[in-house]
C-alpha positions as CSV (number, residue, x, y, z in Angstrom):
1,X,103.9,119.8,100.2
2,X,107.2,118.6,100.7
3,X,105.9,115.1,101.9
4,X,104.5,114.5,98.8
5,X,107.2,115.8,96.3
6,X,109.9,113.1,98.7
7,X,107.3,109.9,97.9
8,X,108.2,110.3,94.4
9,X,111.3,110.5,94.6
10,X,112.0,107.5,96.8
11,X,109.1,105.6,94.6
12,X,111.9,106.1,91.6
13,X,114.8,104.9,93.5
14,X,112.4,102.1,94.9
15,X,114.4,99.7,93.3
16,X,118.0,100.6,94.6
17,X,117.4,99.4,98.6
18,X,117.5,96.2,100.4
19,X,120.1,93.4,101.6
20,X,121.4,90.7,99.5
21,X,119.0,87.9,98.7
22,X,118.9,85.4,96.1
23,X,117.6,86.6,92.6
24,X,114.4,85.0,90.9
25,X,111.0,85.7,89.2
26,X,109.0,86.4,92.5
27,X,112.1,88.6,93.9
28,X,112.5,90.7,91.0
29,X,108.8,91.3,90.4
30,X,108.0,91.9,93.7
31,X,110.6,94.8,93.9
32,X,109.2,96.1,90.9
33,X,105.6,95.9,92.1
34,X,106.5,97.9,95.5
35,X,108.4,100.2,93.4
36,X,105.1,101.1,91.7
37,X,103.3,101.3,95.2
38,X,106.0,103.0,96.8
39,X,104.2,106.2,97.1
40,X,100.9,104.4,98.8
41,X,102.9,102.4,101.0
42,X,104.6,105.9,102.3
43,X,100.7,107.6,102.4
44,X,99.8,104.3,104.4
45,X,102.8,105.0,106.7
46,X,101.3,108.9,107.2
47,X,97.6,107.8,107.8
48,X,98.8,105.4,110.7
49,X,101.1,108.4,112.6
50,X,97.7,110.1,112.7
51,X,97.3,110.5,116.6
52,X,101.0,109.7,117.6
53,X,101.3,113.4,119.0
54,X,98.6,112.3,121.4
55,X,99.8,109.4,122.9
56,X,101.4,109.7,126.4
57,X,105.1,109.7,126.7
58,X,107.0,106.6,128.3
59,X,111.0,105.9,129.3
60,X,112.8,103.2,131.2
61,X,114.1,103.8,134.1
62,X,115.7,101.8,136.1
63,X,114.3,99.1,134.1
64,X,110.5,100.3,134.9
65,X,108.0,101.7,132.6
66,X,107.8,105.4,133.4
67,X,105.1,107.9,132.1
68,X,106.8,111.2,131.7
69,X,103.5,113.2,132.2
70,X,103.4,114.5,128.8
71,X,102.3,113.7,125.3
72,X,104.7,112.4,122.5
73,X,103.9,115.6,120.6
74,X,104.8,118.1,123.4
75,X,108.0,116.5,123.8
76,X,108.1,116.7,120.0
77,X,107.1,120.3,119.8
78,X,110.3,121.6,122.3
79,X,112.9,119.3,120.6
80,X,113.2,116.5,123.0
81,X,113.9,113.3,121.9
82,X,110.7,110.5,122.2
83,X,112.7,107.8,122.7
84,X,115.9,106.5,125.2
85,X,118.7,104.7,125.2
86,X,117.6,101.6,127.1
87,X,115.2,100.4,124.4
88,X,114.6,100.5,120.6
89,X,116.3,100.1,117.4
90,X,120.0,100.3,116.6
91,X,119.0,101.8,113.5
92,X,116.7,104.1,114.7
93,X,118.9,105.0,117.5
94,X,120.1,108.6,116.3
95,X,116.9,109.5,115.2
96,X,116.2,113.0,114.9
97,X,114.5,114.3,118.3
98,X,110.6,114.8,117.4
99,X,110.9,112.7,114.0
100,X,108.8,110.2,112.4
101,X,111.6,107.8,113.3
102,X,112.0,108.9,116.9
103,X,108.9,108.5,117.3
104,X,108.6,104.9,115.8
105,X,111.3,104.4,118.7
106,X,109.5,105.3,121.3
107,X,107.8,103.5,123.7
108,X,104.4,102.4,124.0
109,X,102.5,101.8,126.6
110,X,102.6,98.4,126.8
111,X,106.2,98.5,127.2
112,X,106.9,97.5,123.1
113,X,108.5,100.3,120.8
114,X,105.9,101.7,118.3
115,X,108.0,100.5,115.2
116,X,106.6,97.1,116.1
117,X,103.4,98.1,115.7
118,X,104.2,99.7,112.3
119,X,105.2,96.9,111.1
120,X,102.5,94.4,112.2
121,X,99.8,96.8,111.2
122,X,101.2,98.6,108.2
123,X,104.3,96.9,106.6
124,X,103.5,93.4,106.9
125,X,100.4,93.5,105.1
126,X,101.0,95.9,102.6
127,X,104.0,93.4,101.9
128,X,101.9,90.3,101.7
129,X,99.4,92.4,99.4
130,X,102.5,93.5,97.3
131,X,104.0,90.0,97.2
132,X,100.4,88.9,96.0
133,X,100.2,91.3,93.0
134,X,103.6,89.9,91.7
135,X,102.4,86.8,91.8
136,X,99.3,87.4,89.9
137,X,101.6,89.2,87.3
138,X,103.9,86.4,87.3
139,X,100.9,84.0,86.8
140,X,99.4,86.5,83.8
141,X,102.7,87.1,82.6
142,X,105.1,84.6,82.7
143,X,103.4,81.2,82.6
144,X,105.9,78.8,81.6
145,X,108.1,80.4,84.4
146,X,105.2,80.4,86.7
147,X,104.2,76.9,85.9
148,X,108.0,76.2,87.0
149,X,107.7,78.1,89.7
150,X,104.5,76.2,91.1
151,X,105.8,72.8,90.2
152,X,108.8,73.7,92.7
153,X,106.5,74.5,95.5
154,X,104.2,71.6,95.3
155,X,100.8,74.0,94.9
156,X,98.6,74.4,92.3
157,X,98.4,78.1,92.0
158,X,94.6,78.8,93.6
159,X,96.0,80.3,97.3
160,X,98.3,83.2,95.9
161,X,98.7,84.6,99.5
162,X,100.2,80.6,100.7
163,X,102.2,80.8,97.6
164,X,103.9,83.8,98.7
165,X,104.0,82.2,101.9
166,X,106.2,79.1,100.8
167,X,107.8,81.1,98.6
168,X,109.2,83.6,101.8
169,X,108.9,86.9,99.4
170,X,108.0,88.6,102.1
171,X,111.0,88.8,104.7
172,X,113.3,90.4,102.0
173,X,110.9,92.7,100.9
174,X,109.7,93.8,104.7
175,X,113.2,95.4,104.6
176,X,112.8,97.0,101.3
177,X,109.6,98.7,102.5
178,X,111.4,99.8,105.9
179,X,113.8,101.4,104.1
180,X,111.6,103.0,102.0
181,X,109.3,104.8,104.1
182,X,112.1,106.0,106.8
183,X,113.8,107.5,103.3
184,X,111.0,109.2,102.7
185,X,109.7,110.2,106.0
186,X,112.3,109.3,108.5
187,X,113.6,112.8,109.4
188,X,110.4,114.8,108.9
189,X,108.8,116.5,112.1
190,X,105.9,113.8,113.5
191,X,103.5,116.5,113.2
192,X,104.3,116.8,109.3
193,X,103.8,113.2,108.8
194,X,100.9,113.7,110.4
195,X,99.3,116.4,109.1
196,X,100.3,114.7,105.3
197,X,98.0,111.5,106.6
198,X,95.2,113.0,107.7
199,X,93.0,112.7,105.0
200,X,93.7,109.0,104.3
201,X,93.5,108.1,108.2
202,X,90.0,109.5,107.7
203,X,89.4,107.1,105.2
204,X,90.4,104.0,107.2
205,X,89.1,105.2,109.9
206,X,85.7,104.7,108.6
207,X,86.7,101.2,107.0
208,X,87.4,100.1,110.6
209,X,84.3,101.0,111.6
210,X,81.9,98.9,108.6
211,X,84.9,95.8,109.2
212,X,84.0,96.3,113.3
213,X,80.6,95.9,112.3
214,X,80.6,92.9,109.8
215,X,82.7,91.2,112.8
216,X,79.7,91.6,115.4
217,X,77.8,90.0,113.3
218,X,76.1,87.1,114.4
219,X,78.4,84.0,113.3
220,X,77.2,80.5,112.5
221,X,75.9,78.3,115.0
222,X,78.8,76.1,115.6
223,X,78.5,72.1,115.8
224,X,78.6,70.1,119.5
225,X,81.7,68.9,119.2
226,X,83.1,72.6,119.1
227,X,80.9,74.0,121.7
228,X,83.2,73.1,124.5
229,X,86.2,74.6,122.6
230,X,84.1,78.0,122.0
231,X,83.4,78.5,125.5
232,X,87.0,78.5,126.6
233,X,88.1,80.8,123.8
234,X,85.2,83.2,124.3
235,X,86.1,83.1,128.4
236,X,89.8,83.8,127.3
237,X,89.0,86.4,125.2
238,X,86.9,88.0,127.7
239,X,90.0,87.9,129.9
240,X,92.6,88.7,127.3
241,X,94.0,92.5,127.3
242,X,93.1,92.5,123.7
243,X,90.9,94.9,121.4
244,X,87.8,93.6,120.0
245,X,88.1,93.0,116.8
246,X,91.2,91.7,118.1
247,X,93.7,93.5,115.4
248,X,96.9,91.5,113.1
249,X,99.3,93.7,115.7
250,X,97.8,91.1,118.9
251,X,97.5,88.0,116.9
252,X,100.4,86.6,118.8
253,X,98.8,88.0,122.4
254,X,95.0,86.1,121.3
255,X,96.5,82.7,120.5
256,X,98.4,82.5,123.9
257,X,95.4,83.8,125.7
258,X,93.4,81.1,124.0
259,X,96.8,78.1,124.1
260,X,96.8,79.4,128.4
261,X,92.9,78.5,128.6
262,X,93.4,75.0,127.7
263,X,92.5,74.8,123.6
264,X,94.9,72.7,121.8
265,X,96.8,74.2,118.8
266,X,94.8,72.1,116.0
267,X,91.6,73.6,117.9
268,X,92.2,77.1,117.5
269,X,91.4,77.7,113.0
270,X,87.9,76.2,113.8
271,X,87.7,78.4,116.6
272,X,88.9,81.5,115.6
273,X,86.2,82.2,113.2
274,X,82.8,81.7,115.6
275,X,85.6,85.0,117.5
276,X,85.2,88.9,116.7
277,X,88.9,89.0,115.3
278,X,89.7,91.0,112.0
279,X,90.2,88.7,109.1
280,X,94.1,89.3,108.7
281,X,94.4,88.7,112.5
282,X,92.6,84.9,111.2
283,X,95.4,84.8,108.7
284,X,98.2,85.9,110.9
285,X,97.0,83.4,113.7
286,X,96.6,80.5,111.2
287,X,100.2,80.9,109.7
288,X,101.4,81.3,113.6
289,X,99.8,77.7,113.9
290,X,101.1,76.4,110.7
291,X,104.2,77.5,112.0
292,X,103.8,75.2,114.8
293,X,102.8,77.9,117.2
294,X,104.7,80.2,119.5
295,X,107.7,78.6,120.4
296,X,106.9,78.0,123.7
């Protein structure tokens, strides 16, 4: 359909979008690498609108979170916009009404614009994954250059994801694969998008459902000396507003429920594990604390 046909095309002009950043090895292959995923990033993008048309509606008004009393996808289906002038992004701001990108402005419940969670759940990691890939091909590759490159960064190669990390690939190339996927679905109805990612949100549904599984199971009896720390995080998770497996998207929303309960910063990795989180929620919350938390 014509979904499809638009991911190729935009997979061969991949390498044409982006800002202005400094040229090197990781930069240029990494481009090149999401130029050859371009068309799974854009199926990615499809499988997570999957159920959009459901959600309910929201606007601001008067500085208040207001539930219209319809669905996203009725408003889509008679033309009205999803999104309002009080919140969202300046570049998604004329949006076509009913459009994959309208509807990445709209409003959530929780008061965020959806395009947030796009990017936590889908761009983000298919980034890191894409940033990785380069830098296995830089390591198979280009050695010497590699060798340079890891001399530079004071690391040894083995971690390829904190390599990426030090190396801040990602950033550059988060706006790359923005401007990839609204290229190629940006304008289409939701309900295309929707319909095109069907088949694949099928597919991760059921991965969700083995990962939920592996979670709950029974993790290692922790030592005394972290016994005390457990039983605050398990209590603030209990009280946290947060999905179990907590998910990458409320990585930010766990570690201040968990900071609020009284755990220190350095306690949280130990914790975090002996916790039903998803494994790139442990990674997103450990690079949070490497960070030096949340800024607050």
């Amino acid at each position: 359909m014509g979904l499809a046909r638009r991911a190729r095309a935009v997979a061969g002009e991949a390498g044409h979008c982006g800002g202005v950043f400094d040229v090197d090895l990781m930069a240029l292959l990494s481009r090149e690498v999401l130029r050859e995923r371009a068309a799974a990033l854009i199926a990615e993008a499809c499988a997570w609108s999957v159920g959009l048309s459901d959600q309910p509606h929201h606007l601001r008004r008067g500085g208040r979170l207001v539930a219209t009393g319809v669905t996203m996808g009725v408003r889509a289906a008679h033309g009205q916009p999803l999104s309002g002038e009080e919140d969202g992004r300046l570049e998604l701001g004329d949006a076509r009404p009913g459009s994959f990108a309208d509807a990445l402005n709209a409003l959530a419940p929780d008061g965020t614009v959806y395009a947030e969670r796009f990017d936590a759940e889908v761009v983000e990691p298919f980034v890191l994954q894409t940033c990785v890939l380069a830098a296995e091909r830089a390591r198979d590759t280009r050695r010497a250059d590699w060798a340079e490159l890891l001399d530079e960064l004071g690391e040894d190669g083995a971690d390829l994801v904190e390599v990426v990390r030090l190396g801040e690939w990602e950033a550059p190339l988060r706006i790359d694969a923005e401007h990839l996927v609204l290229a190629a679905l940006g304008a289409a109805p939701l309900v295309e998008v929707e319909a095109e990612g069907l088949p694949l949100s099928l597919v991760r549904a059921a991965e969700a459902v083995t990962r939920a599984a592996a979670a709950s199971a029974p993790a290692p009896v922790p030592n005394d000396d972290l016994a005390g720390s457990l039983f605050l995080a398990q209590a603030a998770l209990r009280a946290a507003e947060v999905t179990v497996p907590v998910p990458p998207a409320q990585a930010a929303q766990l570690l201040a429920a968990l900071l609020a309960a009284g755990l220190l910063l350095e306690e949280v990795p130990a914790v975090l594990p002996h916790l039903p989180v998803a494994s790139a929620t442990l990674r997103k919350v450990d690079a949070i604390v490497a960070a030096g938390g949340l800024g607050y």
